[in-house]
KEDO-349976 format. One record per residue (C-alpha): residue number from 1; chain; y, z negated, x negated. Coordinates in pm, 1 decimal. Layout:
<NUM A <Y Z X>> ...
END
This chain:
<1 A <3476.9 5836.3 137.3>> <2 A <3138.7 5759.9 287.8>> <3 A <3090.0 5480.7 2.9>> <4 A <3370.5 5281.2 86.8>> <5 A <3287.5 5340.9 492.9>> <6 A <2984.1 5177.7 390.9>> <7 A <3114.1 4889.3 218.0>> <8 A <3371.0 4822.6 492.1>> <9 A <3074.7 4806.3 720.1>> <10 A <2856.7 4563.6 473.8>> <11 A <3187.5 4368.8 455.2>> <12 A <3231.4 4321.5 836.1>> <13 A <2825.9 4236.2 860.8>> <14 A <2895.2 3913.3 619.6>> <15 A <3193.0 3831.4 804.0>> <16 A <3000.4 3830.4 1123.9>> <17 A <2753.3 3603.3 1007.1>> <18 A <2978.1 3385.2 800.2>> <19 A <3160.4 3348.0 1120.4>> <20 A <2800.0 3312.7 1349.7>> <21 A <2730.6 3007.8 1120.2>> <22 A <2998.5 2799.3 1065.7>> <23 A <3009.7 2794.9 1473.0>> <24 A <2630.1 2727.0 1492.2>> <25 A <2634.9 2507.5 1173.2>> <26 A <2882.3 2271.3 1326.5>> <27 A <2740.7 1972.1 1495.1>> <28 A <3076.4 1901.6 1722.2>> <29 A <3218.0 2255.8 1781.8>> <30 A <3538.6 2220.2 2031.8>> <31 A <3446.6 2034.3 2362.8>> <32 A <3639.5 1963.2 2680.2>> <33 A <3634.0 1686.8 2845.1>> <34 A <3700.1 1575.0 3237.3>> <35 A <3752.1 1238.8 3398.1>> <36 A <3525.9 1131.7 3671.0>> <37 A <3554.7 877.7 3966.9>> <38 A <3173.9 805.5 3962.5>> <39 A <3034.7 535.8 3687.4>> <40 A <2909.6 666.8 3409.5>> <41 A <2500.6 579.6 3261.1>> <42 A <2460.4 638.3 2895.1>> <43 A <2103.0 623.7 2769.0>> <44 A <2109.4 495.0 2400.2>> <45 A <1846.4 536.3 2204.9>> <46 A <1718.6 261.9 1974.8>> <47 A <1534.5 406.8 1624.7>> <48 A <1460.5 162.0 1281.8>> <49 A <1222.7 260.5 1040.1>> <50 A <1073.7 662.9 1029.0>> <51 A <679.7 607.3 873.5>> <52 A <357.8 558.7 954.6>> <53 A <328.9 217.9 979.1>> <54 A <22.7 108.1 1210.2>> <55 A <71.9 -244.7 1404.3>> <56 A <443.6 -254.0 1328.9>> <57 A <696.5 -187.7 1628.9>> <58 A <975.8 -66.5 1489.4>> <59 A <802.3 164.7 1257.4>> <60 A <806.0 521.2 1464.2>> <61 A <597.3 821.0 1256.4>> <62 A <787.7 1115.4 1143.6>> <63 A <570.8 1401.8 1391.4>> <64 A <652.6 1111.2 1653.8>> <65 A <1062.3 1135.7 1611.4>> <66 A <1029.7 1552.5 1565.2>> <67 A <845.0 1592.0 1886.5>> <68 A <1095.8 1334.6 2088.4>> <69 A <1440.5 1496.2 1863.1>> <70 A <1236.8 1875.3 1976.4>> <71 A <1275.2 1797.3 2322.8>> <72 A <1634.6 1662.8 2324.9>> <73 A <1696.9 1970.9 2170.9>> <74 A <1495.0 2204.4 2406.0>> <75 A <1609.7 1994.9 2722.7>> <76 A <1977.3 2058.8 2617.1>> <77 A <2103.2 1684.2 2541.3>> <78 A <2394.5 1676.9 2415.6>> <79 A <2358.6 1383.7 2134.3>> <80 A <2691.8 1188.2 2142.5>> <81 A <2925.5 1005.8 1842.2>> <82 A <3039.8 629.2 1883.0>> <83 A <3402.7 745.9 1947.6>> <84 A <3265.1 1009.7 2245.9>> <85 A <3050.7 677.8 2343.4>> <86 A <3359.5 497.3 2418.2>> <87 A <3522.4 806.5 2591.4>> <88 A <3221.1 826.3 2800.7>> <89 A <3190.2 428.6 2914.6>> <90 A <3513.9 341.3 2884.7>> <91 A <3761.1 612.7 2954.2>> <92 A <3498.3 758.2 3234.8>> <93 A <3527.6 1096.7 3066.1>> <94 A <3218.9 1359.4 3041.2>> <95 A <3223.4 1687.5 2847.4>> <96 A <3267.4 1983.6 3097.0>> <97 A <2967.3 2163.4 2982.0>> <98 A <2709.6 1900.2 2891.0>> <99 A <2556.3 1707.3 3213.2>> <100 A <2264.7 1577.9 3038.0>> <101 A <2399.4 1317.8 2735.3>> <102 A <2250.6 1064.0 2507.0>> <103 A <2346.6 821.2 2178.8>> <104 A <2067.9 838.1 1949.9>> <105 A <2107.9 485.5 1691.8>> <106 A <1897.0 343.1 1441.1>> <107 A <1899.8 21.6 1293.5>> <108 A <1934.4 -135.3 971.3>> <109 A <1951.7 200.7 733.4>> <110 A <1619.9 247.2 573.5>> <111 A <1585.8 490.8 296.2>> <112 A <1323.8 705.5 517.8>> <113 A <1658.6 758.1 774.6>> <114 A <1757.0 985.5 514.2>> <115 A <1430.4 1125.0 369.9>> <116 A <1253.6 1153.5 694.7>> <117 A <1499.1 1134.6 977.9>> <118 A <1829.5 1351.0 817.2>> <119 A <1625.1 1680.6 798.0>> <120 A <1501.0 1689.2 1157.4>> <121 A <1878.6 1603.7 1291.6>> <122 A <1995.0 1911.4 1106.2>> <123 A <1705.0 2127.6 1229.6>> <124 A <1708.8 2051.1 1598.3>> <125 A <2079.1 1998.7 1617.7>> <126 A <2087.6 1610.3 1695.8>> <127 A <2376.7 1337.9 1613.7>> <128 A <2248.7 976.3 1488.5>> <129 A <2449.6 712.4 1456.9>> <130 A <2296.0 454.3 1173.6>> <131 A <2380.4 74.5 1240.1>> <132 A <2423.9 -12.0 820.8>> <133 A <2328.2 -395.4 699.4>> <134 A <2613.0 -351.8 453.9>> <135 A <2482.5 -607.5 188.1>> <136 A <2148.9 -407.3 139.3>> <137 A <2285.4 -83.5 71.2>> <138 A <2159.7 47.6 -292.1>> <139 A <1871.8 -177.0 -253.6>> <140 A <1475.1 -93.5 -212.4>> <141 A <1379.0 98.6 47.2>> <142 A <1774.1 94.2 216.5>> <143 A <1994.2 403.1 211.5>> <144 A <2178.9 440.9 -114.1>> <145 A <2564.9 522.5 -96.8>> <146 A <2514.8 842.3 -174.1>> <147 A <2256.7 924.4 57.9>> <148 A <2521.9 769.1 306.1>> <149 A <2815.5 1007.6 166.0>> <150 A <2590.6 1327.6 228.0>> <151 A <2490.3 1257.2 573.3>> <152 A <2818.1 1109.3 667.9>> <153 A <2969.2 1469.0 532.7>> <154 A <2766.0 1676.8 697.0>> <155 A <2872.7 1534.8 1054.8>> <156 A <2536.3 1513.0 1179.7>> <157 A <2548.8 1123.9 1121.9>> <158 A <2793.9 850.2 1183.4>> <159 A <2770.6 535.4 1028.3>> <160 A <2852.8 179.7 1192.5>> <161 A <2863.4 -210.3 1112.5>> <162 A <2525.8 -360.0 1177.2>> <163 A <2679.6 -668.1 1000.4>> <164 A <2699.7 -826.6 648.2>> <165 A <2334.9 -984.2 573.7>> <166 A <2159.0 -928.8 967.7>> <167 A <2211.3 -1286.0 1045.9>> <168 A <2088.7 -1374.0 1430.9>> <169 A <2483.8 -1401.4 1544.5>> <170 A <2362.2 -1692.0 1800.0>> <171 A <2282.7 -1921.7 1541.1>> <172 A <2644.8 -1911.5 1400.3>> <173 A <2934.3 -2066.0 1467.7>> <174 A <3247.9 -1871.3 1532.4>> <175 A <3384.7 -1887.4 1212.2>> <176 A <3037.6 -1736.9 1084.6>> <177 A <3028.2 -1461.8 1278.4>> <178 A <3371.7 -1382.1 1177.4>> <179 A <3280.5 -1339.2 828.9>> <180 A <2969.9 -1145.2 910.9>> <181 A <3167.2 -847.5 1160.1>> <182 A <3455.5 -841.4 871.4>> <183 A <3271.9 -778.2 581.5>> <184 A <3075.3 -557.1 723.5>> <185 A <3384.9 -376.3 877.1>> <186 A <3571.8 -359.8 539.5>> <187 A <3277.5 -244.9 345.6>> <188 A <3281.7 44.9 560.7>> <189 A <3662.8 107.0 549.6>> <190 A <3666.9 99.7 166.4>> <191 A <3382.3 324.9 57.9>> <192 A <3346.9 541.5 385.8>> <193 A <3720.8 543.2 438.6>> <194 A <3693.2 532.3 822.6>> <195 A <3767.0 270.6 1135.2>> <196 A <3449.2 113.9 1190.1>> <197 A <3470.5 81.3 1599.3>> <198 A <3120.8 13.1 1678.7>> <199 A <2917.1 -316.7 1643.9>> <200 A <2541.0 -330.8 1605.1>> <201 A <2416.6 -662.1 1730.9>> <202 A <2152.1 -771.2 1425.5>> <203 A <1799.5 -875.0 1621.2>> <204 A <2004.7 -798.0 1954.5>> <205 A <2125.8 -1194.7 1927.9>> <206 A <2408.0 -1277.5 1990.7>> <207 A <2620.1 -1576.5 2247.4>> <208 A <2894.8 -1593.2 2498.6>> <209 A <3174.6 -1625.1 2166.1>> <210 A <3061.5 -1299.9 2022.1>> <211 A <3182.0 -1065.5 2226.8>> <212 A <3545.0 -1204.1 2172.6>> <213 A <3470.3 -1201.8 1807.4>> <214 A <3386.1 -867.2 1725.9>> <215 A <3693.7 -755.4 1972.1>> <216 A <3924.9 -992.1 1735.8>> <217 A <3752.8 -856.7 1452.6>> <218 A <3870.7 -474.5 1545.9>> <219 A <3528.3 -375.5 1738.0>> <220 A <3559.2 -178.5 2058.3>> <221 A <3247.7 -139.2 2124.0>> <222 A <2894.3 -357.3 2097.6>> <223 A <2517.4 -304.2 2145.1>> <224 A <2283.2 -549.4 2214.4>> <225 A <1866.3 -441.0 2249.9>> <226 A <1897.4 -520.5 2630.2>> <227 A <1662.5 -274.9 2782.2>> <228 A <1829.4 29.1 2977.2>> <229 A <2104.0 271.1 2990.8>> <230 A <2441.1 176.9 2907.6>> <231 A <2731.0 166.4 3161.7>> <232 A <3095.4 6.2 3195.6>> <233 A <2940.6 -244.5 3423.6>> <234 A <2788.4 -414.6 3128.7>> <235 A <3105.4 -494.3 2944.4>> <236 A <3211.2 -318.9 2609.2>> <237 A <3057.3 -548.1 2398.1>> <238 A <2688.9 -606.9 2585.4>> <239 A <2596.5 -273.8 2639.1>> <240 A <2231.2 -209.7 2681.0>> <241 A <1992.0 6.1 2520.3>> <242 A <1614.2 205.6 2527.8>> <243 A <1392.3 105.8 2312.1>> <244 A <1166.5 350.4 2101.5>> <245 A <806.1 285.9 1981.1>> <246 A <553.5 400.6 1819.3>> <247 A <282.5 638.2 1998.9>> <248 A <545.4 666.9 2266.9>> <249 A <392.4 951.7 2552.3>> <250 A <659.6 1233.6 2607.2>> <251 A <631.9 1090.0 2930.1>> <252 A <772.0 784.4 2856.9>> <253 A <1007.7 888.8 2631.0>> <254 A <1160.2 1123.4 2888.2>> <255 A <1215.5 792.4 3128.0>> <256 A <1411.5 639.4 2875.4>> <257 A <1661.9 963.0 2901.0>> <258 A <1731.8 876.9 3299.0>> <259 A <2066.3 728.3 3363.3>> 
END
């Protein structure tokens, strides 16, 4: 009798903590959301390449993005997807519980997103979206389709269209910019079986035809490198974003977070 009270008890102990993690484990556990009257600022966060990589800007060193992904963590952020970005500038809505929120993006999907970036998401609780240059994938030093699968599956990263081949959009005609938003678009419907809504401009470039472009092409939203926090105000398809760089102060840093 007391054997089996004992492994009734050891049974409801692993319950309990089966239970404890697969509510802590989960990135996006249930959230409700309310609609505002007052406009809505979004600071987006603008990552590329995770090394150490003296003299180059877009090269941010690994203790750099723990200590900055630490404090989003620590300062309760909560880290938001592209389809809660468009909730958030577009249908005014805010989660009930969450007053301080941010989009955390990197460009071009380098390898070191996934070898140096992926494990400190997990740890401090943080969702990235990755802007993928869909004709580089499987290629040196870019994220390999795999690497892509995994992250995408553990819901910690989303994955958008950061075009075909990271043409500068402003130096093509319509009918070129076309091809570059649709590729990209279908790439991403036929191996990560999802609706690609969110446009990385490559470079930030782009002209006064793009934004009707990437809305014909299925877009609903766009961001450009235009320095500051995002809001309706900007349009859906010139939205603005912060800038990271290297040997950023936490001072700084914490600037870019004010809406």
């Amino acid at each position: 009798m007391f054997k089996r009270f004992i492994l009734l008890c050891l049974a409801l102990v692993l319950v309990g903590v089966l239970l404890t993690q697969s509510v802590f484990a989960s990135p996006k556990y249930t959230t409700k959301w309310e609609k505002i009257n007052a406009p809505v600022n979004l600071p987006i966060l603008m990552y590329h390449s995770v090394e150490n990589k003296p003299g180059n800007g877009l090269c941010v060193p690994p203790e750099q993005l723990e200590q900055q992904l630490k404090y989003l963590h620590e300062q309760g952020y909560y880290t938001v997807t592209p389809a809660e970005a468009y909730k958030i500038l577009v249908q005014n809505k805010v989660p009930k519980k969450h007053k301080k929120l941010v989009m955390v993006t990197f460009d071009d999907g380098y390898e070191n997103n996934y070898t140096a970036a992926y494990p400190l998401l997990k740890k401090y609780h943080i969702h990235a979206t990755i802007g993928l240059i869909t004709s580089k994938i499987d290629t040196q030093g870019m994220l390999t389709l795999k690497q892509i699968k995994e992250m995408k599956k553990s819901k910690w990263v989303s994955f958008v269209s950061h075009t075909q081949n990271h043409q500068e959009l402003d130096r093509l005609d319509e009918a070129g910019q076309r091809e570059e938003m649709q590729a990209s678009r279908t790439w991403l419907k036929q191996n990560l079986h999802q609706k690609p809504d969110l446009l990385v401009y490559p470079v930030g470039r782009y002209n006064e035809v793009s934004p009707k472009v990437a809305k014909e092409s299925g877009y609903k939203l766009a961001l450009t490198t235009q320095p500051g926090p995002a809001n309706a105000e900007q349009g859906k398809y010139e939205l603005h974003r912060q800038r990271v760089v290297p040997d950023m102060t936490q001072e700084a840093f914490a600037k870019l977070l004010q809406p």
